[in-house]
N, C-alpha and C positions, 0 to 999 in steps of 0.2 A: 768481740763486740763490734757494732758496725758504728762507723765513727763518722758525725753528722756535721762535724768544723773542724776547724782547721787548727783553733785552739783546742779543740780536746786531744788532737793528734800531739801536738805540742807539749802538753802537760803529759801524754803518757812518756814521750820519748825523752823528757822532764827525769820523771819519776821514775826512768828505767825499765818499763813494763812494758818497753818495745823498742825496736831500731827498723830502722828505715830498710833494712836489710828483710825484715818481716813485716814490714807492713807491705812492702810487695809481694811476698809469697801470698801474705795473707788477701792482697785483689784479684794476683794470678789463680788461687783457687778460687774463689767468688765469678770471676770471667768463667772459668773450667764449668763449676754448676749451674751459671746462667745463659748457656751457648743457647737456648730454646728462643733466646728472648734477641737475638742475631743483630746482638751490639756493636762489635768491633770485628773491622776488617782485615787487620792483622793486628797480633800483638809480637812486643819487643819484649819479648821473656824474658833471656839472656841481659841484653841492654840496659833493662830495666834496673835487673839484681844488682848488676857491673853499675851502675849508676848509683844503686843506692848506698851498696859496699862502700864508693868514695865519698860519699855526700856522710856516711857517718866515721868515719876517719875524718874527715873536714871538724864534726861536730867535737871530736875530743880534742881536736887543736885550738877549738872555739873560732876559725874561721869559716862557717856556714853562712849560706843565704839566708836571709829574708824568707823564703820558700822551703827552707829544706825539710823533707819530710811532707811534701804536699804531692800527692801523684795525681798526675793529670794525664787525660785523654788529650787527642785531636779531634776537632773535625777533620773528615777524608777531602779537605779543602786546600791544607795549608800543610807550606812546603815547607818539610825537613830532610835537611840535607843527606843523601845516602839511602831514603828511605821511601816508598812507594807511594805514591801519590797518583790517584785514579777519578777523584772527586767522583763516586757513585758512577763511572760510567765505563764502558765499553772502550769508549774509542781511546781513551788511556792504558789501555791494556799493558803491562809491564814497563809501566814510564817509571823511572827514579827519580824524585828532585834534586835539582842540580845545586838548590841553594837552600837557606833556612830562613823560614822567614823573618821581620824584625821581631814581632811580637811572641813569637817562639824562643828567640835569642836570648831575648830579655828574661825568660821565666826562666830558660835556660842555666842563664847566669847570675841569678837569684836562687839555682839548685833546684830546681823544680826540678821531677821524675816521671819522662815522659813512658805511659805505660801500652801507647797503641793507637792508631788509628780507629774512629771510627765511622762507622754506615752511615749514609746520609743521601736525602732524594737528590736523583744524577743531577750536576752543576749546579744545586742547592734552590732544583728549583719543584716546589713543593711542595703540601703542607701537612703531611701524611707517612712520609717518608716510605710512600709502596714504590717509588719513581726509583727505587736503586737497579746497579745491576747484578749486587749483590742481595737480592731480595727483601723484603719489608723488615722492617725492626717491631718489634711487639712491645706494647705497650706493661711494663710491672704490675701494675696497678689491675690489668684485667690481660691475658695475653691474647683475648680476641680483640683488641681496642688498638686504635694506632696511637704512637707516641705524639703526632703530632709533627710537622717539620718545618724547614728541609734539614734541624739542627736533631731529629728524633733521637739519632744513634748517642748523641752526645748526651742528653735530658736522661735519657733511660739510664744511661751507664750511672750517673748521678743518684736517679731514683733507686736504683735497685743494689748501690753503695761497690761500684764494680773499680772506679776512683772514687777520688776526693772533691775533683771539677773538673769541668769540660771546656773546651773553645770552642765557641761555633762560629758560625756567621748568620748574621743580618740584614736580608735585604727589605723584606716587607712583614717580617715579623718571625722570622727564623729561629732567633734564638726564646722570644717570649713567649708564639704558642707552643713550641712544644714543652717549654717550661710551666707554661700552665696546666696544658695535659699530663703532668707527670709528678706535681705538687712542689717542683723545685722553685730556686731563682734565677730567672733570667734577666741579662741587663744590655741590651741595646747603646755605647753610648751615641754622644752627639756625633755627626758626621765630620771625619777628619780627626780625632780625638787620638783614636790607633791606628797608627801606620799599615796600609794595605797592602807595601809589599810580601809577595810570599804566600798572600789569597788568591786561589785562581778566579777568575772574575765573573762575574754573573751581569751586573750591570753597573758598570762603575761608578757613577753619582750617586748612588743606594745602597750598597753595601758596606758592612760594618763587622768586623770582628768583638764577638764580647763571650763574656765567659758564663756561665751555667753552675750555679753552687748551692748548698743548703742552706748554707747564709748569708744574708748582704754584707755582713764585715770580709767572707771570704771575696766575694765579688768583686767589694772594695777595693780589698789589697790587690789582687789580682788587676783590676782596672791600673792603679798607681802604678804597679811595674809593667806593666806595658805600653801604657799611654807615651805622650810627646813627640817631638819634633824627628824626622827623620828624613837624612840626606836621601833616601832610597826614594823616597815618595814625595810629589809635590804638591800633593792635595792633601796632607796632614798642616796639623793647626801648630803654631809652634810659641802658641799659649803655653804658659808653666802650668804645670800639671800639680792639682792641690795634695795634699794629704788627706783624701776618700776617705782613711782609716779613722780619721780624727775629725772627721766634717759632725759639723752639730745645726739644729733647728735653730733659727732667728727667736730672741727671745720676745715672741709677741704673736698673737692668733694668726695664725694662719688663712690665709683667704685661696680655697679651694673650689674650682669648679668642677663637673660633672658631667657628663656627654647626657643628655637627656634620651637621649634614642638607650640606652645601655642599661638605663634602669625600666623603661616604658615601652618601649619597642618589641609588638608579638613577636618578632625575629630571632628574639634572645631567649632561651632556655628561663623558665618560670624559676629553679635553685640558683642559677646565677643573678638573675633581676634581685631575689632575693637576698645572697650573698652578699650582693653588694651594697644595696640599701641598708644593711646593718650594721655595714664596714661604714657606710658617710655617716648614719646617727652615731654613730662611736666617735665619729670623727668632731662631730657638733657637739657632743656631750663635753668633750675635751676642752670646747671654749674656740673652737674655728669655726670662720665661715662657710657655710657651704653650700651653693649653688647651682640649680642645673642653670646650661649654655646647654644653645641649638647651631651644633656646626651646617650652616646651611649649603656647602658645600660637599656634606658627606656624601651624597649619593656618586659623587663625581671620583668620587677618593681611586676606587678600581678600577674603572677602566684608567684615569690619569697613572696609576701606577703598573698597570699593567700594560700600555700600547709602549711607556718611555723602557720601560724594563724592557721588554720583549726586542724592540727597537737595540736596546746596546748590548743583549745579549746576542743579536745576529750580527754585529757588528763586532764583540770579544769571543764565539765561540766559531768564527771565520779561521781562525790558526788552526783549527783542529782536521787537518784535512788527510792526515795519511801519508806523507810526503816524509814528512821529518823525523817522528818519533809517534810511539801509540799505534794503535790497529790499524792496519792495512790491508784491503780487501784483497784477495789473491785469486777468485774465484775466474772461473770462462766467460762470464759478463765482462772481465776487464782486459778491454781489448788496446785502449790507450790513456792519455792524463784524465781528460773528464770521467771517463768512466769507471777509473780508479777511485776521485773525488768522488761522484757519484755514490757507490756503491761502498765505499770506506763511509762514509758521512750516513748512512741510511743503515747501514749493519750497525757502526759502532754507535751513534745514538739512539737513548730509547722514544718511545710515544711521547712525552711529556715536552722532552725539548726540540725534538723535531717539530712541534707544532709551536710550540714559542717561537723558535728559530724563523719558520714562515711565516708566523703573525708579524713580528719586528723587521721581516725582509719584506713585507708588504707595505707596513706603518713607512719605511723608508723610502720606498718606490717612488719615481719621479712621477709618478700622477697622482700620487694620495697624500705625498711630506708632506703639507699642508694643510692639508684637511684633518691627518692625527697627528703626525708627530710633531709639528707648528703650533696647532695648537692645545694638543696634554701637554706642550711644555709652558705655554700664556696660562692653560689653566693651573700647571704644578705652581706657576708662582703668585697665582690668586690663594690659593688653598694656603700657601705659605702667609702671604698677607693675614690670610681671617685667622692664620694659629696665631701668627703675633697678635692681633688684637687682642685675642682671648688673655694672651699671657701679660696683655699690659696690663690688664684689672686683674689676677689671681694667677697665685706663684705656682701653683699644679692642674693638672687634667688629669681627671679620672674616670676609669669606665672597664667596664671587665675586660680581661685579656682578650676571651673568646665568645661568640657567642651561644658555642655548646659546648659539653666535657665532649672526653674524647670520640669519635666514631668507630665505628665497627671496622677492621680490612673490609676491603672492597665496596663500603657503603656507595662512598662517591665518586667511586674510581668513573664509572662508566659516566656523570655530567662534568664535566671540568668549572661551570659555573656556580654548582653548589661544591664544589671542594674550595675555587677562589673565594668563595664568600668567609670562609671560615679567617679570610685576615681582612675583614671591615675594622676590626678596632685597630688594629697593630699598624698599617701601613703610614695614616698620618705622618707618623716620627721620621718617619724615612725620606716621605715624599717631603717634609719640609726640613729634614735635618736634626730633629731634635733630639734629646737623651729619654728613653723611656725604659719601663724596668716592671716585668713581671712578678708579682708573691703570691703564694698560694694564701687559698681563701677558704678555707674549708671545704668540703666534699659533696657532692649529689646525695638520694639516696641509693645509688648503685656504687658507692664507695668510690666514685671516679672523682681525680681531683681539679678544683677552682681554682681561676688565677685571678689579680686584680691587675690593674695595667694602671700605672702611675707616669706622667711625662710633665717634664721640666723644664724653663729655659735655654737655649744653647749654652754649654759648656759650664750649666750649674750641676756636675754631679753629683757634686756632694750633698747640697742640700736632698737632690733624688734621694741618696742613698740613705741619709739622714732620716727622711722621713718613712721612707723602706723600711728601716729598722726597727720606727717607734710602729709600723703597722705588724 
């Protein structure tokens, strides 16, 4: 049976009708039949079993985690210790991480079973997941369709029941569209929320680790054990972190706002305008408020998050030079240091981030800092202004995840401007911080699936989650 929570896992290994010992055979076969769909980048077979073996010896002592019996992916992001870490690219060519990350630990030691790495667009930057260098992931749902990314590897593995949940990362909508493209839950939280050590970086003010599940209870729990304070990092929030699992609705209507472009906007797919318009009446029927807001601001939203991204991603993916560790050009072009650099940096990265790479070593440049990166950072903190206003009159924003189900491989590969479009809703949260969260929404009629995008005050999860639940 393919197991869709974490409580159902629970109850069978309850009732005896499985051990953690087979519930990993039973994903390692599921990975084995789903290789077409070029989920995971390597798997811990061995490790896996060897983990699970202890984790149910744990359980007949009655000292198991919180987690035990939960198998979980990686994203090809995040660093476990002893174990290959390439983030989607080349120029990591046989790097091992040296360490583990915190939010890995944590699951870790909550028993969690880690079952493999997954694919994911190179340094997670993406939205398609065709940017790997281990080729495109294929969407379950249709395998001409992409998942979605740069979190693809991780959504599919989810969709097509290969684990139980995934970690991805977060920078401009990473983990939620491709969780909409794939009918799952993605949950973005607030920024600082989960310790970033142990992520390799994309653009540090913007990224976010969060987890990818079939349920918001599992997300939930998962958010709790990993969230909080951590000596590693000093841009985590070192707010007490609530019990997610237990978070409930304020007893009184709900006052909901709406992106008015997300329901009215020819931009947007006619089954999602739709989808969603019947998710807000549902919502009003309930006895909430619900209103559309005009972010006047939005048109600004991409380029502000993509000159500041591109900008600190040429500035975090500078370590990557060939010197130290990861691919190194060896070829007759390399005749001294630059041309090592050079020619290591232009082999081992692909298309995608080589042109980020120069668009952000451009935004940086001493004759332009000014003119973008000056000010996309005056305007990321207007944009941040008009979200708080929003959120002083009404405790949520709503608007569909995406503006179309998933695309075809290679639809958008050739304009990079209609592939960035596809994270108009998602980036908001990032660029200003906030906690937002992907659910599916029902289907197109080419069976492709909908997602809604829910976003909430700084470091109100749970209400998020709360409401997540009752949708």
């Amino acid at each position: 049976m393919l197991y869709r929570s974490f409580a159902e896992v629970q109850s069978a290994l309850e009732a005896g009708t499985t051990t953690c010992r087979q519930l990993v055979d039973y994903y390692l076969a599921r990975i084995d039949e789903h290789r077409l769909l070029n989920v995971f980048t390597e798997v811990y077979a061995d490790e896996a079993r060897q983990q699970a073996e202890a984790i149910d010896q744990k359980r007949t002592e009655g000292t198991a985690g919180r987690l035990a019996g939960m198998v979980i992916g990686l994203k090809d992001v995040l660093s476990y210790a002893g174990h290959g870490l390439q983030a989607g690219s080349r120029i990591l060519d046989g790097f091992t991480a040296q360490f583990t990350a915190t939010a890995v630990q944590r699951l870790l030691a909550d028993d969690a079973i880690i079952i493999g790495r997954q694919n994911c667009d190179e340094f997670a930057m993406g939205s398609s997941n065709e940017n790997s260098a281990f080729g495109p992931v294929r969407n379950a749902a249709n395998p001409e369709r992409v998942p979605g990314g740069s979190s693809g590897g991780s959504a599919v593995a989810v969709q097509a029941g290969l684990c139980l949940a995934s970690i991805g990362s977060d920078t401009g909508g990473s983990v939620r569209q491709p969780a909409a493209f794939c009918g799952v839950v993605g949950l973005k939280p607030t920024y600082g929320r989960i310790s970033r050590y142990g992520l390799v970086a994309y653009a540090s003010s913007f990224d976010c680790i969060g987890p990818i599940t079939h349920t918001v209870d599992d997300a939930a729990l998962l958010l709790e054990i990993m969230a909080g304070p951590d000596d590693f990092d000093s841009t985590v929030s070192a707010k007490p972190v609530d019990t997610y699992t237990q978070a409930s609705l304020p007893d009184r209507p709900l006052r909901i706002a709406y992106l008015r472009d997300g329901v009215e906007s020819e931009g947007v797919a006619p089954e999602i305008r739709q989808a969603t318009r019947q998710r807000l009446d549902a919502l009003r029927e309930a006895g909430h408020t619900v209103e559309p807001v005009d972010f006047s601001l939005l048109s600004y939203l991409l380029p502000t998050y993509y000159i500041l991204t591109t900008a600190e991603a040429s500035s975090n993916l500078s370590r990557f030079d060939g010197v130290r560790y990861g691919y190194r050009s060896t070829g007759p072009a390399v005749t001294d240091l630059i041309s090592m650099y050079k020619k290591s940096r232009t082999e081992g990265f692909g298309t995608e981030v080589r042109r980020r790479i120069l668009l952000g070593t451009f935004a940086l440049s001493a004759s332009y800092y000014d003119a973008y990166y000056t000010k996309a950072q005056q305007v990321r903190r207007l944009i941040r202004q008009e979200t708080e206003q929003v959120f002083a009159r009404y405790d949520f924003l709503v608007s569909p995840t995406t503006p179309s189900t998933a695309f075809r491989l290679g639809e958008k590969t050739a304009d990079p401007l209609q592939m960035y479009l596809a994270d108009i809703f998602t980036v908001q949260a990032n660029v200003a911080g906030y906690p937002a969260i992907s659910v599916p929404n029902g289907t197109d009629a080419d069976g492709l699936p909908i997602g809604l995008q829910v976003m909430a005050p700084p470091f109100q999860e749970g209400l998020l989650l709360a409401l997540a639940k009752t949708l």
